[in-house]
C-alpha positions as CSV (number, residue, x, y, z in Angstrom):
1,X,127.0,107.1,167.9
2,X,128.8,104.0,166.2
3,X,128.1,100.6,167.0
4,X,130.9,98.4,167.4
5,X,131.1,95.5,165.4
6,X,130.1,93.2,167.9
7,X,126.9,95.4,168.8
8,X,126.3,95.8,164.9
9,X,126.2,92.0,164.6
10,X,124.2,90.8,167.6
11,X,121.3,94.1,166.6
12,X,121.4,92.2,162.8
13,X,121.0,88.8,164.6
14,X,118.2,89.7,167.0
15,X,116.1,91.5,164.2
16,X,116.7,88.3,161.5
17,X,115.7,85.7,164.5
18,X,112.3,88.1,165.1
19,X,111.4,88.4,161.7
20,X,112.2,84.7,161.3
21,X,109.8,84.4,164.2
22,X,107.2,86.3,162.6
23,X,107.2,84.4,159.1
24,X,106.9,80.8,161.1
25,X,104.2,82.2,163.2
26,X,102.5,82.9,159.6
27,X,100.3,80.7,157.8
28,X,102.1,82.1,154.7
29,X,103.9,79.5,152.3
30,X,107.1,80.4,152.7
31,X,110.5,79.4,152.5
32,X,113.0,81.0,155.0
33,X,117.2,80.7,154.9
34,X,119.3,82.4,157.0
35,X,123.3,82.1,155.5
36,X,126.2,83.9,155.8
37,X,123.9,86.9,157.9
38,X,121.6,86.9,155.1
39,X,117.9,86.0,155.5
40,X,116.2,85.2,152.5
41,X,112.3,85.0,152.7
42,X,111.1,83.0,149.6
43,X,106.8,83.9,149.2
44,X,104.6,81.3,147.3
45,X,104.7,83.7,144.2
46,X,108.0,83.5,143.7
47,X,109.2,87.0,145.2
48,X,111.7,87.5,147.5
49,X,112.5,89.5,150.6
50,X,116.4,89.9,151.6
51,X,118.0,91.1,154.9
52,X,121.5,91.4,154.2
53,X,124.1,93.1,157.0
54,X,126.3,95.8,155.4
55,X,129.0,95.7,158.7
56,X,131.1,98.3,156.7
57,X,128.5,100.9,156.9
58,X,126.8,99.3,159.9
59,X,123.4,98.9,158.2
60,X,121.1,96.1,157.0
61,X,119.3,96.9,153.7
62,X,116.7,95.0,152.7
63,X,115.8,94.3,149.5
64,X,112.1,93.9,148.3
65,X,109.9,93.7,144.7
66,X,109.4,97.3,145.7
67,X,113.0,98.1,145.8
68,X,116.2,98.7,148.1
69,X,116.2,99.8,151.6
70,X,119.2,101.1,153.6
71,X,118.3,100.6,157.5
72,X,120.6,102.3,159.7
73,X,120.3,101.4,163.7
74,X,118.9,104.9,166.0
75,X,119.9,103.9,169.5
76,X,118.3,106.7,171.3
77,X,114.6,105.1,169.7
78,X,116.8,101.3,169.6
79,X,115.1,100.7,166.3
80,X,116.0,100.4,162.8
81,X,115.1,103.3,160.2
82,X,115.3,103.9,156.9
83,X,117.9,106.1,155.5
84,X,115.2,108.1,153.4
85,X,112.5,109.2,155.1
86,X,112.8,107.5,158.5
87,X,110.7,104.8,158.5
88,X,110.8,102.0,161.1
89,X,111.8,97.9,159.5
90,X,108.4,97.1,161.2
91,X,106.6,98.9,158.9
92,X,108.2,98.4,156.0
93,X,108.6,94.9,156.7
94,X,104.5,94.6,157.4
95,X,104.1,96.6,153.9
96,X,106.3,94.3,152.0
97,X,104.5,90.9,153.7
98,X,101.6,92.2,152.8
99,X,102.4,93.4,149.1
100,X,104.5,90.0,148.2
101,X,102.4,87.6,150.9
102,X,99.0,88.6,150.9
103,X,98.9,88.4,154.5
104,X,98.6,91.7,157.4
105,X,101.5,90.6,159.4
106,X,103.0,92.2,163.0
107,X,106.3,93.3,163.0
108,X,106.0,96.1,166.0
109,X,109.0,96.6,167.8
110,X,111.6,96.7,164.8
């Protein structure tokens, strides 16, 4: 099923305001902006995490010091997964804070 543009930009919305959430309920040193649909998590070490919305292919990669991730949206499941291998932004997103962060953080429900 395709999401309409509308519905493509209110899921990217929702999922940058959670994970937003998430960082400020972290005791991690970090610095978040959110511009132009692109949220930019800035760790302590100097790493990065991106979420940037692709609305021409309706997906939101993120990109990470492990690499590039393609995140297209399963509305049976109403979740993001990865375009290899099916895994859920939650986890990947718990993975990377935890690689570039140093900290086990809860992103259930992405």
């Amino acid at each position: 099923m395709t999401l309409s543009p509308a519905r493509f930009h209110a899921l990217v919305d929702a999922v940058q305001e959670s994970v937003e959430n998430v960082f400020d309920d972290s005791d991690l040193d970090i610095d978040l902006e959110n511009s132009g649909g692109v949220l930019t998590v800035r760790f302590e070490n100097g790493s990065q995490l991106i979420l940037s919305r692709q609305e021409a292919l309706a997906q939101l990669w993120v990109a990470a010091r492990s690499g590039g991730f393609h995140f297209d949206y399963d509305s049976d499941n109403q979740r993001w997964l990865c375009d290899s291998g099916s895994e859920p932004l939650g986890e990947l997103l718990a993975r990377v804070a935890l690689e570039q962060g140093g900290e086990a953080l809860d992103f259930a429900g992405l």
